[in-house]
VEXGULO-932981 format. One line per 10 residues: number of its first residue (from 1); their letters; for each residue x, y, z of C-alpha. Coordinates in pm, 1 decimal. Example, Ala and Ser with C-alpha at 12.3 -4.5 7.8 and 13.67 -1.06 7.14 Angstrom:
// residues 2
1> AS> 1230.0,-450.0,780.0; 1367.0,-106.0,714.0
//
This chain:
// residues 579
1> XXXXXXXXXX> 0.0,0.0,0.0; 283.3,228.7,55.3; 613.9,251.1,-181.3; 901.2,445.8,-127.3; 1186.6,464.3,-390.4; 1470.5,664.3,-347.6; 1404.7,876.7,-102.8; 1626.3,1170.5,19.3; 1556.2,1479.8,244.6; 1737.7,1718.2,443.2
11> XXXXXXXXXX> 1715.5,2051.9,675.3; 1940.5,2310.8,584.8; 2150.7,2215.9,877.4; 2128.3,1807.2,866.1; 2085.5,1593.0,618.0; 1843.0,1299.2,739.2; 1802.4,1045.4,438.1; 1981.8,904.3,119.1; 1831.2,726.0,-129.7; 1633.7,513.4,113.5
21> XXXXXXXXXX> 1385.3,249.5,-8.3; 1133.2,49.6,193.7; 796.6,-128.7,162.2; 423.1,-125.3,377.9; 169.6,-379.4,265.2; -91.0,-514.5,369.7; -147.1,-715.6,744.1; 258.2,-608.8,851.6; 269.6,-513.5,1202.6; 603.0,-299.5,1138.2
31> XXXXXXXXXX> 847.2,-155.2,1411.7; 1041.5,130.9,1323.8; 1357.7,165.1,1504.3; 1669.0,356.8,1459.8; 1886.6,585.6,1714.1; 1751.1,872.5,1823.8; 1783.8,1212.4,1631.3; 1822.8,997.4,1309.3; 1479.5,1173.5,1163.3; 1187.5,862.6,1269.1
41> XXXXXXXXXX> 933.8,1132.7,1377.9; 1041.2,1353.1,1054.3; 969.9,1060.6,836.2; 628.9,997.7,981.9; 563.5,1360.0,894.1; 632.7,1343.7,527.7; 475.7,997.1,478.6; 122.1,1157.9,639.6; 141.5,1493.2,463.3; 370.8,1454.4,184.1
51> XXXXXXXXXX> 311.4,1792.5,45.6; 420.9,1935.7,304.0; 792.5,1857.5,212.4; 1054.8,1902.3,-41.0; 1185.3,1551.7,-74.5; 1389.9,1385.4,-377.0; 1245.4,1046.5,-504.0; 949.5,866.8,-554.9; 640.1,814.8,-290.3; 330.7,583.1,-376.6
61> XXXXXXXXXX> 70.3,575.8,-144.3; -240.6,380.3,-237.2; -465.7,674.2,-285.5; -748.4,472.2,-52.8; -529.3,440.5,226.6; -661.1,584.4,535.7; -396.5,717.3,767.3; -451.5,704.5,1137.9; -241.6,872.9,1423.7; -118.9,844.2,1814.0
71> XXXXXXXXXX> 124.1,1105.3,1886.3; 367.5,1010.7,2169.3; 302.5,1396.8,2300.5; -67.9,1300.7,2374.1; -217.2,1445.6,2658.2; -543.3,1427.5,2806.3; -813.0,1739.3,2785.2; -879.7,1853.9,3144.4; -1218.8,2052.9,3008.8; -1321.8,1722.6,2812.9
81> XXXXXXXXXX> -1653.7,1655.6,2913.3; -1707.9,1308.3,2791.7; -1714.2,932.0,2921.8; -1465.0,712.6,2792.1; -1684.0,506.2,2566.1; -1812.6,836.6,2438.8; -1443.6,915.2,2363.3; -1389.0,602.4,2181.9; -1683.1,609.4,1996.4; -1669.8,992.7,1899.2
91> XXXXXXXXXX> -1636.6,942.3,1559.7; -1949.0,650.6,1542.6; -2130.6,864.9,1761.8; -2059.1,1154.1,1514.9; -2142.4,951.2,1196.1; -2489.2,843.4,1352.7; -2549.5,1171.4,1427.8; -2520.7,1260.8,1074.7; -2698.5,960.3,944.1; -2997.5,1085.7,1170.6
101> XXXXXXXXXX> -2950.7,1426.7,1032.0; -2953.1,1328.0,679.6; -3300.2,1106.4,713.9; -3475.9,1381.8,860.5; -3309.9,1621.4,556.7; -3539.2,1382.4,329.6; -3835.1,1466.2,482.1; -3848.6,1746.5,352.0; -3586.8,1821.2,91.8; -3665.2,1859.2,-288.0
111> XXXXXXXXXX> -3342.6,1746.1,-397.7; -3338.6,1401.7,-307.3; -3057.4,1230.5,-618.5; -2752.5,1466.1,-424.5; -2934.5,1386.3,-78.1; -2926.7,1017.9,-159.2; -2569.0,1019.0,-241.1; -2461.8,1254.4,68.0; -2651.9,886.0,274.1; -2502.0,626.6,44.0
121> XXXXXXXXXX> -2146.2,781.3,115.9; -2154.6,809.0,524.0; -2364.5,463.2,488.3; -2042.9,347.5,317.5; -1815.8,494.3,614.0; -2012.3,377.0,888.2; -1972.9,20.8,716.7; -1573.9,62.8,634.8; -1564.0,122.3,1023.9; -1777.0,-190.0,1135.9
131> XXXXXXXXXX> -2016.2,40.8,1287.0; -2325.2,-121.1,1307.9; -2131.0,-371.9,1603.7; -1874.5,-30.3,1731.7; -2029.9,-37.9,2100.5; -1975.4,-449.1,2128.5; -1654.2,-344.5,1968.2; -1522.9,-74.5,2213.5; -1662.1,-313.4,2518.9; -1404.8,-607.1,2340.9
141> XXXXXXXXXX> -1119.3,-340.7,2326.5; -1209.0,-255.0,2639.0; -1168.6,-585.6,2764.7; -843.4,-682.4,2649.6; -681.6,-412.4,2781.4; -805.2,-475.4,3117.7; -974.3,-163.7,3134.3; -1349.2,-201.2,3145.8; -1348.2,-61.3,3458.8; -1312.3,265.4,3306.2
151> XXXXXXXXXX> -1601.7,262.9,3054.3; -1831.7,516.3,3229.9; -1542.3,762.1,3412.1; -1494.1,1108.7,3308.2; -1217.7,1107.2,3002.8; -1047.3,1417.8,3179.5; -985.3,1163.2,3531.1; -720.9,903.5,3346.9; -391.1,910.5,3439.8; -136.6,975.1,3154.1
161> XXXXXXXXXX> -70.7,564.2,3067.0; -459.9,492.1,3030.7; -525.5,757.9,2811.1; -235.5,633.0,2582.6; -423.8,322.5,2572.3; -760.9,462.0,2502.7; -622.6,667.2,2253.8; -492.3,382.6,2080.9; -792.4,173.8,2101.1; -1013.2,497.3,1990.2
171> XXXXXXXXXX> -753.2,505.6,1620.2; -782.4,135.3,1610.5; -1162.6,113.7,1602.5; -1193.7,334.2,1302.7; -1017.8,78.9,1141.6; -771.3,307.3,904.3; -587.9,127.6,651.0; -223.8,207.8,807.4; -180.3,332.1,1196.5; 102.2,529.1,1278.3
181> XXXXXXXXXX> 199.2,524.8,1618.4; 466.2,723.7,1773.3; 604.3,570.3,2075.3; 291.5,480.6,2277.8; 485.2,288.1,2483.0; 711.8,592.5,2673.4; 618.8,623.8,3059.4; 354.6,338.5,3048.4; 384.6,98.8,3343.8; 412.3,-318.6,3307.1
191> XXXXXXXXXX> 78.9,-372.2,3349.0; -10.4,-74.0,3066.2; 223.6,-141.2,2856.5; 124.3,-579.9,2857.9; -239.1,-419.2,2780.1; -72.5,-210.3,2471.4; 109.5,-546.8,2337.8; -252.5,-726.0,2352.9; -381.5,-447.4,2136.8; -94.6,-431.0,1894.0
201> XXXXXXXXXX> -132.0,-831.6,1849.5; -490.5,-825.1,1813.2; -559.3,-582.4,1579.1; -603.9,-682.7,1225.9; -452.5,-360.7,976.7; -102.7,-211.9,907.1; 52.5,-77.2,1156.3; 403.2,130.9,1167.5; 526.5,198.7,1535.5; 792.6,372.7,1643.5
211> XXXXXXXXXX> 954.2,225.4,1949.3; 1281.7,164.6,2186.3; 1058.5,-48.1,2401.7; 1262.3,-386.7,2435.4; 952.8,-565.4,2523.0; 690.8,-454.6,2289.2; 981.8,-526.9,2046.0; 1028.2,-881.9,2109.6; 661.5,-952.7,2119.9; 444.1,-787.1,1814.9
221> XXXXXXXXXX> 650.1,-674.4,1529.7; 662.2,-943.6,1161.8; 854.8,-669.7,1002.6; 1188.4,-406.8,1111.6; 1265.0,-81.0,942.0; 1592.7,-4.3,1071.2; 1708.6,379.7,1011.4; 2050.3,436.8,1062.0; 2317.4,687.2,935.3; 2083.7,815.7,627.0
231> XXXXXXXXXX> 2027.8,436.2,552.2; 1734.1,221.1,577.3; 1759.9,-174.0,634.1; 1435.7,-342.9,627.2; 1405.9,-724.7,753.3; 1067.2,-937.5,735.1; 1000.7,-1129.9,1057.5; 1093.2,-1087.7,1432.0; 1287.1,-857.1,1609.0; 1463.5,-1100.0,1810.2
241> XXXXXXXXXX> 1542.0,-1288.1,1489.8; 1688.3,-933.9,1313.1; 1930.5,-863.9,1642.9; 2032.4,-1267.9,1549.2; 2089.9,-1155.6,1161.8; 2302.1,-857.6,1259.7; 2508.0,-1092.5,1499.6; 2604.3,-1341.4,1244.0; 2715.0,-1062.9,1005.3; 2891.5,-890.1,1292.6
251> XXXXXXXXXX> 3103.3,-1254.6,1315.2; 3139.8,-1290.2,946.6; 3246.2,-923.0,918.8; 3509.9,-873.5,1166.7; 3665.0,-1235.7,1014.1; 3672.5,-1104.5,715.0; 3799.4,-757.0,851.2; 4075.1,-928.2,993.8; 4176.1,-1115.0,719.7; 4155.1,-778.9,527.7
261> XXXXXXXXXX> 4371.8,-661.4,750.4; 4625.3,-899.8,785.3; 4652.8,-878.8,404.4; 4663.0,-561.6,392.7; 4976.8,-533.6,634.9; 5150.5,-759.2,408.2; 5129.4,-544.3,126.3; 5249.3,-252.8,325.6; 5540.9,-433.8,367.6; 5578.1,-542.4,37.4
271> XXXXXXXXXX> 5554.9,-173.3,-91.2; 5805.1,-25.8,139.3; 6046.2,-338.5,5.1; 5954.8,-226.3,-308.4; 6035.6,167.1,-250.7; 6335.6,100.1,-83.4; 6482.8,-107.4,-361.7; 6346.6,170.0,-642.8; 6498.4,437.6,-444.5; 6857.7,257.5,-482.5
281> XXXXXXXXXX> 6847.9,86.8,-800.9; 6762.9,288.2,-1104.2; 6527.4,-5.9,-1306.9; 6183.6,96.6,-1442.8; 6036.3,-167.0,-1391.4; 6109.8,-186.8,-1049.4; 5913.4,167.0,-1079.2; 5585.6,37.3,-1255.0; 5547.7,-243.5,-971.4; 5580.6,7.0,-716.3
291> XXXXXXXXXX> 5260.5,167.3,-899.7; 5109.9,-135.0,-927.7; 5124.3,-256.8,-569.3; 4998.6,65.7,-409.0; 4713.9,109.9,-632.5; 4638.0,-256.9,-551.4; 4671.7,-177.9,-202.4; 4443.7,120.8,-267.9; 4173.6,-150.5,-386.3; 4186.1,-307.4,-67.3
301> XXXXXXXXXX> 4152.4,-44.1,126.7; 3854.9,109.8,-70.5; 3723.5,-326.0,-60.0; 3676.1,-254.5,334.7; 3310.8,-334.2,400.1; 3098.2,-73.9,542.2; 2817.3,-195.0,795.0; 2651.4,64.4,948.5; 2370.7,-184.0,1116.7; 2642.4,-374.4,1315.9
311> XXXXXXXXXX> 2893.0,-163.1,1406.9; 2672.1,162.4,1532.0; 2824.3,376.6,1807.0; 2696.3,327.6,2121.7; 2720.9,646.9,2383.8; 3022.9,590.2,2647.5; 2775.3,690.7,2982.2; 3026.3,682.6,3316.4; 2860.1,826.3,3659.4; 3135.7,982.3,3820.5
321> XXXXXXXXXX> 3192.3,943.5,4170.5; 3366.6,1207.5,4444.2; 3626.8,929.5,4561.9; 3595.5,1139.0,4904.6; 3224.5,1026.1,4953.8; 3237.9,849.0,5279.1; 2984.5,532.1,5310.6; 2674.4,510.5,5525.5; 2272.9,590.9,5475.7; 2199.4,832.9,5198.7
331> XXXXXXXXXX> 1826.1,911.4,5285.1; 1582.3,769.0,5540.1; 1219.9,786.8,5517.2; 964.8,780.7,5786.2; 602.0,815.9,5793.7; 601.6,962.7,5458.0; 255.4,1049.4,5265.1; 182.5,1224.6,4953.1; -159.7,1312.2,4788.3; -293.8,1607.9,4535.3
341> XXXXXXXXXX> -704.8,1592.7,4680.7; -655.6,1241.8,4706.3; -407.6,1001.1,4908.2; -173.8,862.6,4703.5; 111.1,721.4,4952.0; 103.0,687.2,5330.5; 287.1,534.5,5612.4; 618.0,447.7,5347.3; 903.2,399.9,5524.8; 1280.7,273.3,5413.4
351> XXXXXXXXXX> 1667.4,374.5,5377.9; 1878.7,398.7,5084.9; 2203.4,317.4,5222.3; 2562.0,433.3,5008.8; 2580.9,132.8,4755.0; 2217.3,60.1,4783.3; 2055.9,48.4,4389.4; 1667.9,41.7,4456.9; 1406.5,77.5,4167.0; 1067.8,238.0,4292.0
361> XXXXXXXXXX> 737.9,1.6,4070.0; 424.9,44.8,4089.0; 149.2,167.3,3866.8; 95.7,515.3,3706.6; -52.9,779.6,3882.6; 37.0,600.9,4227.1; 315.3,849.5,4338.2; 593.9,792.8,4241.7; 771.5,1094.4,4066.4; 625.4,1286.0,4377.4
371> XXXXXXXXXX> 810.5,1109.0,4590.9; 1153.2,1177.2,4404.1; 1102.0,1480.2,4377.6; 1039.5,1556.3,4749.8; 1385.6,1396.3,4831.2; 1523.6,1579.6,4554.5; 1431.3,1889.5,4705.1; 1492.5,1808.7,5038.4; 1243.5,2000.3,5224.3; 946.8,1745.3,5290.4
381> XXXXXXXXXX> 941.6,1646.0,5689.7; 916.5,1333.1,5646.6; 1264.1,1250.8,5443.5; 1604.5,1354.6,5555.2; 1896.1,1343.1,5399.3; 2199.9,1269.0,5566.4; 2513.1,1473.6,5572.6; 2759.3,1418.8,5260.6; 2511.1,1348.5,5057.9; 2554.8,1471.5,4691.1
391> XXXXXXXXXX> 2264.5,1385.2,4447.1; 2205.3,1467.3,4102.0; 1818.2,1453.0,3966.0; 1736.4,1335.5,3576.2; 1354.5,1420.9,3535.0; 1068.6,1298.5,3297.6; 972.4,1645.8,3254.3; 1291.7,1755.3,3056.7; 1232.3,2088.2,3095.8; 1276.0,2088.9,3446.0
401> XXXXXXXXXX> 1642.2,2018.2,3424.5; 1739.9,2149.3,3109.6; 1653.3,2535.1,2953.3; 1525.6,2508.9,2577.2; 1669.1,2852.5,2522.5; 1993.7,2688.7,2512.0; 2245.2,2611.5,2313.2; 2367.8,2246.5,2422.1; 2722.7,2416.1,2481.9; 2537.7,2710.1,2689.1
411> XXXXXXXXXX> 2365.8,2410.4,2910.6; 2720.8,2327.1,3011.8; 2870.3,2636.2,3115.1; 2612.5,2718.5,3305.0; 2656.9,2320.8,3459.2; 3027.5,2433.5,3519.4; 3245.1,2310.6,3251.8; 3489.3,2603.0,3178.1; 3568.8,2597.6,2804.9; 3357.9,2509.1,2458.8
421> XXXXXXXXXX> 3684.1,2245.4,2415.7; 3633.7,2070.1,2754.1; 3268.4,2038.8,2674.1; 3278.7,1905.3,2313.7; 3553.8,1663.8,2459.7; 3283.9,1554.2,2710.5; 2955.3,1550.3,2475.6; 3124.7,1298.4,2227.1; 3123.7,1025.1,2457.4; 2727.2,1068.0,2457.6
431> XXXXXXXXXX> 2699.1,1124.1,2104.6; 2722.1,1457.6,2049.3; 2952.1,1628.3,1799.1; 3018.1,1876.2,1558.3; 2728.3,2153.8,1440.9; 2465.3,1985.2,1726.1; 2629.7,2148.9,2006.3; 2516.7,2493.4,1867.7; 2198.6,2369.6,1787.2; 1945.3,2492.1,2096.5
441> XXXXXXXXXX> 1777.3,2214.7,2330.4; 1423.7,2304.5,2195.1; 1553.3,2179.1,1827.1; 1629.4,1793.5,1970.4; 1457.2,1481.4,1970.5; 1314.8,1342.1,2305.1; 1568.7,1080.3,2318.7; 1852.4,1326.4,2235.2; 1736.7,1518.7,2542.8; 1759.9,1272.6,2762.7
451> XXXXXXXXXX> 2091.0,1184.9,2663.0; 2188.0,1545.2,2794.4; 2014.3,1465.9,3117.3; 2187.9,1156.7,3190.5; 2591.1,1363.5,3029.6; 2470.2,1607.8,3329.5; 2405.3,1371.5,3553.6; 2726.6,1156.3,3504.9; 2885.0,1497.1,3521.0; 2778.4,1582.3,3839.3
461> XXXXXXXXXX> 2999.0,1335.4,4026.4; 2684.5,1239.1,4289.3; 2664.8,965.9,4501.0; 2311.9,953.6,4531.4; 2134.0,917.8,4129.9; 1748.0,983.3,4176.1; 1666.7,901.2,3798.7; 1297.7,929.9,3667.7; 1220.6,720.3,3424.5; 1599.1,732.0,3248.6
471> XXXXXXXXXX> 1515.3,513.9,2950.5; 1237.0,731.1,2830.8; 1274.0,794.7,2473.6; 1654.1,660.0,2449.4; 1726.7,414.7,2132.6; 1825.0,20.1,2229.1; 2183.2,154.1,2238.3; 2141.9,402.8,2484.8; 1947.0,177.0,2676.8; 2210.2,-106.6,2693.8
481> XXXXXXXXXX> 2512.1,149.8,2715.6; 2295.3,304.1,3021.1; 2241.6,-57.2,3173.6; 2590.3,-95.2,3205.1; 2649.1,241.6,3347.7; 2413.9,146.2,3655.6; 2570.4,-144.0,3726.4; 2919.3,-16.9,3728.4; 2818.9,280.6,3925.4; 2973.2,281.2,4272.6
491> XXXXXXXXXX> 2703.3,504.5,4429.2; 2329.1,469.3,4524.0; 2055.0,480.8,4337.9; 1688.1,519.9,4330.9; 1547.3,490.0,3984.8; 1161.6,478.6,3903.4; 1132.1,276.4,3623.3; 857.1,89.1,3355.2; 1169.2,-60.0,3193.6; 1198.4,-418.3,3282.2
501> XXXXXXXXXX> 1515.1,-521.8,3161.9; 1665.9,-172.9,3308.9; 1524.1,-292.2,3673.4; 1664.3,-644.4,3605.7; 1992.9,-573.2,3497.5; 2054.7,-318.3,3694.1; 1891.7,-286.3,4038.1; 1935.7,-485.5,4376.0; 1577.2,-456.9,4439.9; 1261.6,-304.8,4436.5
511> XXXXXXXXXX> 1035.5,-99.5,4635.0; 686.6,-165.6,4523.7; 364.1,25.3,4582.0; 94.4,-154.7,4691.3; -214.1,-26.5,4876.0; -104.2,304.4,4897.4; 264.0,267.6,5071.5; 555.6,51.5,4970.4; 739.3,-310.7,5049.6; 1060.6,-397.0,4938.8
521> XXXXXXXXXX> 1094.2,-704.6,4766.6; 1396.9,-893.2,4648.9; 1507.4,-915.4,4262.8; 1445.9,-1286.3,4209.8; 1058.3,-1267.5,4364.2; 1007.7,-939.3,4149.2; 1176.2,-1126.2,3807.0; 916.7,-1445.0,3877.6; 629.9,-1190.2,3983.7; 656.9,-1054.8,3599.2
531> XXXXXXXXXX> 723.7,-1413.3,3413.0; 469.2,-1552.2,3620.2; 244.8,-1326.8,3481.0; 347.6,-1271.4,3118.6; 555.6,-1558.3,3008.6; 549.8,-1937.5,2985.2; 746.6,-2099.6,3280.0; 1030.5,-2149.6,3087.2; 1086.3,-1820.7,2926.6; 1286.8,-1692.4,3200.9
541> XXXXXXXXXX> 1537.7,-1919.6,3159.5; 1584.5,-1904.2,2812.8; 1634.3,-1539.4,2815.0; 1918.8,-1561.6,3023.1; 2055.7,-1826.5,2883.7; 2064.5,-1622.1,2508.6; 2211.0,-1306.5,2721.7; 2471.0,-1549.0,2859.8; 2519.9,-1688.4,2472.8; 2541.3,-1337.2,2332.5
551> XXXXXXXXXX> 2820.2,-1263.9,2600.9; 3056.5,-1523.0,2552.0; 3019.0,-1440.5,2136.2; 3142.7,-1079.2,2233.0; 3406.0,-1198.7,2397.2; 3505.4,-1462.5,2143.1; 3499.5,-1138.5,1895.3; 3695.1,-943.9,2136.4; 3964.6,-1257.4,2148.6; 3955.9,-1286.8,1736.9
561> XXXXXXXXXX> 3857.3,-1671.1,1790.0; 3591.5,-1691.7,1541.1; 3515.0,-2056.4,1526.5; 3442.2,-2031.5,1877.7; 3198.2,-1711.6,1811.9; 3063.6,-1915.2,1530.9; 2968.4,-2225.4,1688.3; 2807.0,-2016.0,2018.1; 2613.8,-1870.0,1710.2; 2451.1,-2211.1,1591.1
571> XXXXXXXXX> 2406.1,-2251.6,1924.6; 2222.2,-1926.8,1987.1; 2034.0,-1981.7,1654.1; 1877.9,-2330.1,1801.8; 1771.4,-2147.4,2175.9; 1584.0,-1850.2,1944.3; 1342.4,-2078.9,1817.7; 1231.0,-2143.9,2173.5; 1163.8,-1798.7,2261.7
//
């Protein structure tokens, strides 16, 4: 249904695509993924208003296909005055409206051949959207999101994650020929998010999401469209089976690179032979294989293969540490409760001690930014914070801890750095180089800003981290390179978090909200908590034996032994198939 040939488009001060090709037809639930800033959101834009932009190739979009829309800035209406069936079922509501409207038209019109074909065509819409069955519909949606509950509430009285997921239900009902949705996934909690993947696998037309959501990914996508460096890479079938495809060429590449390589060297010193005896014996011949053997070498050189899907750059994220921070409790709370009208936490109590690394889980709208934020601030009675206590604060809200009126290099003088120098010598390790810095924070993707939270943060030297959902927005690469980052980190930590595999990886356990105040439990109980709920018994311990797999094939790669790395790939290939 949709063809794009060719494709190339740029801003004056970035260009975002080359000659990119890719394919939507019919039934694909497609994930779009690519690092962030690479110009997802921008492509979205042209394919839904085309004229809009001045692009170079060739775009064919079935002129029948309907395009539907979930922005991931969606927020709801405080004024709306409407239930949330009545919100799903706006635009059935409005065509029945209409219908009604037009049958009482013929009462008394005396043009009844245009009246006639005004009904015929919103008779034809109403049927294109199955609405003769929408309000058994909507109830089925309803349903399988685990949200019936909510049918008759006030639209305007959903937290943020539930009106993500009505929003996506309300697009999904009108049944467009392709959806478009925009990372629907960002600050959803487990529970949301598990109702989001049972809407994405249940529903019947083309979709195209863009996501970084590790979960959603492994769970609904038949098709990838990878964007990367100008490029596009598409692959038909499952994510977890395109991360396989890109290891196996990673192997096969680097042998071949080193093979390259080694050949290479041996022509070097074959040329410098060959100069050295040219330089001292006057033979022209001895001349014309010179000229042979370094344009040969040139050849070889130019021969290097280029993969820009395996070997991407992942951000270098370090949280420093003062090495004068002395150990003991970081922040106790007692008695703590929190509420806006209504009572949202009460009698929570717990310590964060010096090495402690706690994530905070529990639904949304149940508290949880409130309460870092309080001991961020430092002023609520019911949390101290003990002496020699440094923390640094990364927010959902970006704009709370970084100014959009700046420049990215303004944004670190005024964070202390002294020089432009010291700063772009800093922001390269997170990605950021060249004509970016002087673009202003307003200009940059979500993910990008995020990225600048977390450079402060690390910059900050801290030994307390209170990070609010860090993984918001970030592509897989950020995500893994910020995994690692918590678990090297030497400090504490309090992280609230939807991001499983963040909480896994990286926590030593979690404080969960239930009932209005919060129990800690251990890592292992909250890991077979989730599986319990989500996955076959022995999912679990397949995953971690693949993460174990893909572990000892990096280091195989890292020790050049490539028949090892090659048989722990057949062996990963076989444990895939299971997952």
């Amino acid at each position: 249904m949709i063809k794009v040939n060719n494709l190339s488009f740029s801003f004056p001060q970035k260009e975002l695509y080359t000659d990119v090709s890719f394919t939507l037809e019919e039934g694909q639930h497609c994930a779009f993924i690519g690092t962030s800033g690479s110009g997802k959101s921008t492509l979205i834009e042209i394919l839904m208003d085309p004229e809009k932009h001045l692009f170079e190739g060739k775009l064919e979009i079935d002129p029948d296909c309907r395009i539907g829309y979930v922005s991931q800035f969606s927020q709801v209406d405080p004024a709306a005055e409407m239930t949330v069936f009545e919100y799903i079922g706006e635009e059935f509501i409005k065509i029945q409206d209409e219908l009604t409207s037009i049958y009482a038209e013929m009462a008394t019109t005396s043009d009844m051949d245009a009246l006639m074909e005004k009904l015929q065509s919103t008779m034809d819409a109403f049927e294109a959207m199955d609405g003769d069955n929408f309000e058994n519909t909507i109830n089925k949606q309803l349903n399988l999101a685990d949200l019936a509950k909510l049918k008759d509430l006030n639209v305007s009285s959903l937290s943020g994650g539930e009106f993500k997921l009505i929003q996506v239900m309300k697009e999904m009902l009108v049944r467009p020929d392709l959806l478009i949705m925009d990372e629907p996934d960002v600050f959803l909690d487990f529970e949301n998010l598990n109702a989001l993947k049972k809407l994405i696998n249940a529903h019947k037309g083309m979709l195209l999401v863009v996501t970084h959501n590790r979960y959603l990914l492994n769970h609904c996508f038949n098709k990838i469209i990878h964007l990367e460096d100008k490029e596009i890479q598409e692959f038909d079938g499952r994510y977890i089976d395109y991360n396989f495809s890109l290891l196996q060429t990673k192997v096969e590449l680097q042998e071949i690179a080193v093979a390259e390589a080694d050949e290479i060297q041996r022509y070097d010193q074959l040329i410098d032979n060959l100069r050295e005896i040219a330089t001292n014996v006057d033979n022209p011949s001895r001349g014309r294989a010179l000229k042979a053997r370094v344009k040969f070498q040139e050849r070889l050189e130019a021969r290097r293969i280029k993969a820009p899907f395996v070997a991407i750059k992942q951000p270098h994220i370090r949280f420093g540490l003062d090495p004068q921070a002395e150990a003991g409790v970081r922040v106790t709370v007692q008695d703590y409760r929190a509420g806006f009208g209504e009572l949202l936490l009460e009698n929570v109590n717990f310590e964060i001690g010096s090495n402690d690394k706690v994530a905070i889980i529990g639904p949304n709208g149940t508290g949880k930014t409130t309460l870092l934020r309080d001991i961020f601030r430092g002023e609520h009675p019911s949390i101290r914070i003990h002496e020699g206590t440094k923390i640094a604060y990364l927010s959902q809200l970006q704009g709370e801890t970084l100014k959009d009126s700046n420049t990215i290099l303004h944004e670190f003088i005024d964070a202390g750095f002294e020089t432009y120098d010291e700063i772009r010598a800093y922001l390269a390790n997170y990605g950021f180089e060249g004509e970016i810095l002087e673009q202003k924070i307003e200009s940059l993707s979500g993910g990008e800003k995020n990225m600048l939270q977390l450079a402060k943060v690390a910059a900050a030297e801290a030994n307390l981290l209170l990070l609010d959902e860090p993984t918001s927005h970030l592509d897989l690469y950020s995500q893994v390179a910020l995994e690692q980052a918590l678990i090297d980190y030497k400090g504490a930590i309090l992280m609230v978090s939807h991001d499983f595999y963040s909480v896994v990886n990286g926590m030593d356990y979690v404080l969960i909200i239930d009932n209005k105040t919060i129990r800690k439990m251990s890592m292992r109980k909250f890991r077979q908590m989730i599986y319990n709920n989500h996955f076959n018994k022995d999912y679990l311990e397949n995953e971690q034996q693949k993460k174990s797999l893909e572990m000892q094939i990096e280091l195989a790669l890292k020790a050049a032994d490539f028949e090892s790395a090659k048989g722990l790939v057949e062996e990963l290939e076989q444990l895939i198939k299971l997952l």
